[in-house]
C-alpha positions, -999 to 999 in steps of 0.1 A, spaced: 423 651 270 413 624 244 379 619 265 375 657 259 382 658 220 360 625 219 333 644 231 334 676 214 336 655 185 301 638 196 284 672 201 296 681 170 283 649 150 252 654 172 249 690 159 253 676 126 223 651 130 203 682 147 206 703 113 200 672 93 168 657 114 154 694 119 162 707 82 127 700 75 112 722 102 129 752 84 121 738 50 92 715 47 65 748 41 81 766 19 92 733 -3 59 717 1 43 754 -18 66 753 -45 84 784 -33 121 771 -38 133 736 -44 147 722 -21 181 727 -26 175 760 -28 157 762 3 183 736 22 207 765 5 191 791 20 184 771 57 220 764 58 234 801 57 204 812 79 212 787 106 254 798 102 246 832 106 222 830 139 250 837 161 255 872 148 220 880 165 209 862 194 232 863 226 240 829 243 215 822 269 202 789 258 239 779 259 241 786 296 207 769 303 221 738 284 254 741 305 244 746 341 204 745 342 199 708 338 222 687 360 233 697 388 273 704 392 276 670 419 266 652 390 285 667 361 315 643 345 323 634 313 307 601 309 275 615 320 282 645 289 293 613 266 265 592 276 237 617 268 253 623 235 251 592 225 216 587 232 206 621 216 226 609 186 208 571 186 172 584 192 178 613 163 192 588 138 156 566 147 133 589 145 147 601 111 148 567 99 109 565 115 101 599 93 87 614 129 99 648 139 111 648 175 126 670 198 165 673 194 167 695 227 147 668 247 164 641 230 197 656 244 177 669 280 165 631 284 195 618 282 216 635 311 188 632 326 193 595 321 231 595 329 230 620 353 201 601 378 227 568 372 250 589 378 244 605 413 204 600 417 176 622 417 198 647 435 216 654 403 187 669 385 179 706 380 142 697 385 133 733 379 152 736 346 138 703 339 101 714 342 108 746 325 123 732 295 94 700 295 68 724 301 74 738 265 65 703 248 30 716 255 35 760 254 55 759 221 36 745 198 2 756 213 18 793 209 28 785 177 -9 770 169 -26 800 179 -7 826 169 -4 807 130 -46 805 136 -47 844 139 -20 853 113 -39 833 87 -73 844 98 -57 880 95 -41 877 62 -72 859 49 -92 890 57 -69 912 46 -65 895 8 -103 891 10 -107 910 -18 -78 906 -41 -79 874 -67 -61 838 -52 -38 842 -81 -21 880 -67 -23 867 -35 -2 831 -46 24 858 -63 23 881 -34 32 855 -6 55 836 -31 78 862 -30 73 869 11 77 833 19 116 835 16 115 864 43 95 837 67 113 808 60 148 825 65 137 841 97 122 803 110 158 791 100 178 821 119 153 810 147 166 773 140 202 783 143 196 808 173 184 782 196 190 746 183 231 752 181 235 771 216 225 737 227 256 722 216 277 753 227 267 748 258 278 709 262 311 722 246 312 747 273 305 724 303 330 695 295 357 722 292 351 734 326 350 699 340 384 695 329 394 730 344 400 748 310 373 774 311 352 787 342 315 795 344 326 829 343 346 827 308 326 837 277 319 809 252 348 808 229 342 819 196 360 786 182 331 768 200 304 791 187 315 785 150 323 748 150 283 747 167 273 769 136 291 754 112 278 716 119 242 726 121 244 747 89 265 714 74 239 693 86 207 714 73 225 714 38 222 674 38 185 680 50 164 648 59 143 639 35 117 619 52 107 641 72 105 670 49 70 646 38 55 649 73 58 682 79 51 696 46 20 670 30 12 645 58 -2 666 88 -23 695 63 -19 707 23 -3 742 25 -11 771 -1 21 799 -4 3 824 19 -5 796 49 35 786 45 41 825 54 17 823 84 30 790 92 70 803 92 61 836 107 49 825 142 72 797 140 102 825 135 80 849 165 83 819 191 119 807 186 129 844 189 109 849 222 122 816 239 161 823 226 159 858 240 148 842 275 172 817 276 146 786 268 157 753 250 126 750 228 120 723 198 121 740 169 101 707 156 71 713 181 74 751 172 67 742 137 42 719 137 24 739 162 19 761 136 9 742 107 -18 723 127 -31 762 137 -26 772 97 -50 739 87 -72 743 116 -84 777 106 -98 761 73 -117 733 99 -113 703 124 -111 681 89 -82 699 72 -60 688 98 -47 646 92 -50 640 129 -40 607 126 -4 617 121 -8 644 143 -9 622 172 21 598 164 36 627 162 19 641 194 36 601 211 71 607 198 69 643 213 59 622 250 82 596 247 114 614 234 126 626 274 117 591 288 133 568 260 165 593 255 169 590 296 167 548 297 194 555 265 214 578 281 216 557 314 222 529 295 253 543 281 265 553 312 268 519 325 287 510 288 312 537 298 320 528 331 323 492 320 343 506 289 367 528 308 372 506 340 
């Protein structure tokens, strides 16, 4: 029982870190135009995130719990293990200013723990390749459909003065960035519900046929909101100045098909990174104004932190494993 409360309190600090390292894909565009400040974006993130469990229903949570690892290799140091690593590589690449992948920070690492564990046998290759596979769809779905939004809205507001337009898509922006965050919330804290979920059945106090408890769902809600209310700071920068400059009506594009592809892969059951999602979508926003408006020189560290997060989160999370064996023998 203690190595159960130890780690639902590690999914919930992890949760904690998600909102905190992720605040800025919710908050960088709309803070970066001017729209809100950012505590009253962070404000506004926070209560969009808590409230994402009032619309999407819990598939991600069930991929997280049962379409990763197989059940041969499912204990609770392989659940503590990848936690651990998720939490490490977050708190780095915050500290670094590089937005990564939360959900394949935490998918590398029972990968990790999990091969240790019980070898390749122990890995939901399919799942695996499905959720891996979005490192690349996600943001180039984002990318594109940001590229034709803009292009739209530009021709649309073609012959109105910059000035309405800046007023127009001030107000507008709030509607995007509060559907990006409810996007945020939808699929980033199933994650964690769905750790919760899987160490309770290991330990015979819930079956795979039990609904999520609602206690689980709000503690998951409540430490990502927590955590997007504390925001990080550094890589609020990246996103919203480094990779292109944004104008109020490219943050609305931006947001928008953000917001379109988190709902699509939450309402199939996909882990996605709201960070690719994101800056999918502000690379498609600059690109539509030319090859130059786009800083690609951050755009591929951040392109190498996106590659490395499964691989460096796995030879963490396997890592740990060994610790806890050694810890607890």
């Amino acid at each position: 029982m203690t190595f159960l409360i130890l780690i639902i309190g590690l999914v919930l600090i992890f949760d904690f870190i998600n909102g905190f390292h992720d605040s800025a894909n919710s908050i960088a565009t709309i803070v970066s135009t001017r729209v809100l400040s950012p505590i009253a974006a962070v404000i506004m993130a926070a209560f969009c995130n808590f409230m994402a469990f009032t619309i999407f229903p819990l598939k991600v949570a069930h991929t997280m719990g049962n379409g990763v690892i197989n059940p041969d290799a499912q204990n609770m140091t392989v659940i503590a293990s990848a936690l651990v690593a998720a939490i490490i590589w977050n708190l780095a690449t915050w500290w670094w200013g590089l937005p990564s992948s939360s959900s394949h920070t935490l998918v590398g690492g029972l990968i990790g723990a999990a091969y240790v564990h019980s070898g390749v046998s122990g890995i939901i290759f399919s799942g695996v390749l499905k959720i891996t596979a979005f490192i690349v769809i996600a943001p180039l779905i984002g990318m594109l459909t940001s590229f034709i939004i803009s292009t739209v809205v530009v021709w649309l507001c073609r012959k109105h003065s910059p000035s309405n337009v800046d007023k127009l898509f001030r107000r507008i922006q709030i509607l995007s960035a509060s559907l990006f965050s409810l996007g945020h919330g939808g699929n980033d804290a199933q994650k964690s519900m769905g750790i919760i979920w899987l160490a309770l059945i290991l330990k015979g106090l819930a079956t795979t046929e039990d609904p999520i408890a609602l206690w689980i769902i709000l503690s998951c809600q409540s430490a990502i909101a927590l955590g997007t209310l504390f925001g990080g700071w550094r890589i609020v920068k990246t996103m919203g100045q480094k990779i292109t400059k944004l104008k109020p009506f490219e943050g609305f594009c931006a947001e928008t098909s953000g917001a379109l592809t988190l709902f699509l892969a939450t309402h199939f059951g996909i882990p996605v990174s709201t960070t690719h999602t994101i800056t999918g979508a502000i690379i498609g926003v600059g690109a539509r104004k030319g090859v130059s408006a786009v800083k690609w020189g951050v755009t591929t560290k951040i392109f190498w932190s996106w590659v490395l997060t499964i691989p460096i989160s796995a030879t963490i999370g396997a890592g740990m494993y060994f610790f806890f064996n050694w810890i607890f023998l």
